[in-house]
C-alpha positions as a Markdown table, in Angstrom:
| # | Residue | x | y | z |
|---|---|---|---|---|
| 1 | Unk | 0.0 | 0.0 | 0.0 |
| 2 | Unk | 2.6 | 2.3 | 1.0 |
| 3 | Unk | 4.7 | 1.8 | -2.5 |
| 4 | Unk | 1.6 | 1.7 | -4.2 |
| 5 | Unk | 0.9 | 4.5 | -7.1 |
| 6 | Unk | -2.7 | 4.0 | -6.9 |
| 7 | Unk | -3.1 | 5.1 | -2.5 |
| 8 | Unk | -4.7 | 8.2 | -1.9 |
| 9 | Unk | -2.5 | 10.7 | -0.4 |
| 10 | Unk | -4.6 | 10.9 | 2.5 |
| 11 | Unk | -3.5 | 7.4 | 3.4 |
| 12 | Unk | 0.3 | 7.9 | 2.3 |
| 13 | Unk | 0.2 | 10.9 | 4.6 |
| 14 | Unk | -1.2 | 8.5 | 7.5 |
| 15 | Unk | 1.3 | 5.9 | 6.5 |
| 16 | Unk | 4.1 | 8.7 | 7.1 |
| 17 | Unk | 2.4 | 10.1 | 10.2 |
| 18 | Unk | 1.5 | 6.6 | 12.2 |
| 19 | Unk | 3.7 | 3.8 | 11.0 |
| 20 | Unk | 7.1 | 5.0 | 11.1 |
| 21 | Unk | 8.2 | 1.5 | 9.8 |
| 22 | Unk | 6.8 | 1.7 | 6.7 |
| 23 | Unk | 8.0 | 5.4 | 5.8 |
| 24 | Unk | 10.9 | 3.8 | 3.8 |
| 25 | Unk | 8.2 | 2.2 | 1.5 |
| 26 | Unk | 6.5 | 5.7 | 0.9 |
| 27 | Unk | 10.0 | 6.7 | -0.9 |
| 28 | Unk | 9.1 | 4.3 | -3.6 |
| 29 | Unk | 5.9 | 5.4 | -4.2 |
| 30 | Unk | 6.0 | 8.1 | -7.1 |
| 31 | Unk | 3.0 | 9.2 | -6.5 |
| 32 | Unk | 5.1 | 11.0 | -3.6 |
| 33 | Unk | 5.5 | 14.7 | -3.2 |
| 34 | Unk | 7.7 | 17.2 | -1.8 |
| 35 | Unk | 6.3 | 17.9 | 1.1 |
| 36 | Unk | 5.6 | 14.0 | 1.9 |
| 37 | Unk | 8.9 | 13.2 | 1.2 |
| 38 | Unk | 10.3 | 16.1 | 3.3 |
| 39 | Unk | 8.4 | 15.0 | 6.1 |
| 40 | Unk | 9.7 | 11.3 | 6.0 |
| 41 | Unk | 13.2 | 12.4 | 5.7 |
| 42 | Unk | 12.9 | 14.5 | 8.3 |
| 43 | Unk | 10.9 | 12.1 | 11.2 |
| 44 | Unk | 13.1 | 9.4 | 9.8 |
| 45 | Unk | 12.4 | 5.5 | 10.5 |
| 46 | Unk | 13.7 | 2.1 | 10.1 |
| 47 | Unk | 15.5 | 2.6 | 6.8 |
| 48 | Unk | 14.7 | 5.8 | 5.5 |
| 49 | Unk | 18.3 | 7.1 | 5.3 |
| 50 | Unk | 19.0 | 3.7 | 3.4 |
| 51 | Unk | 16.3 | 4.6 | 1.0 |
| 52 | Unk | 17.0 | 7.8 | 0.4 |
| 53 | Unk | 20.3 | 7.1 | -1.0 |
| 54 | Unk | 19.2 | 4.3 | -3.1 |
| 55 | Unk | 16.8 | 7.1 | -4.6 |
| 56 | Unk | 19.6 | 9.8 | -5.3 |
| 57 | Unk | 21.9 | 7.2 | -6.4 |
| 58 | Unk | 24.2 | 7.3 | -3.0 |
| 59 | Unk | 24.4 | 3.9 | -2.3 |
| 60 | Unk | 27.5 | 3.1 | -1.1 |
| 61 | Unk | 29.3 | 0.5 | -3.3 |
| 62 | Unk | 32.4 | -0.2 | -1.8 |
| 63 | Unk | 34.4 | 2.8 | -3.8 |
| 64 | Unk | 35.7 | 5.8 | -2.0 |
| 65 | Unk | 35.2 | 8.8 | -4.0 |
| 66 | Unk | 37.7 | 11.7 | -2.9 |
């Protein structure tokens, strides 16, 4: 529900509000906004940080870039 495109925003916002365990799923979801997103990343949750990178492509793969 969480990941899917088709949830109301209503219920994504609920998601992100009440179930801090699934606010990593709601990153997936590109039905997603700003605002919604900006609130997960900043209440945070059980990998959040995790799937943020993954989103902006910062997955650490071992390299060191510097």
């Amino acid at each position: 529900m969480a990941c899917d495109p088709d949830t109301d925003m209503s219920t994504l916002w609920l998601i992100a509000r009440e179930h801090p365990h699934l606010r990593k799923w709601l990153i997936a979801n590109p039905k997603a906004d700003a605002a919604l997103l900006e609130y997960v990343s900043q209440a945070g949750g059980p990998g959040v940080r995790d799937a943020f990178d993954i989103l902006f492509g910062e997955a650490t793969s071992g390299e060191t870039t510097g």
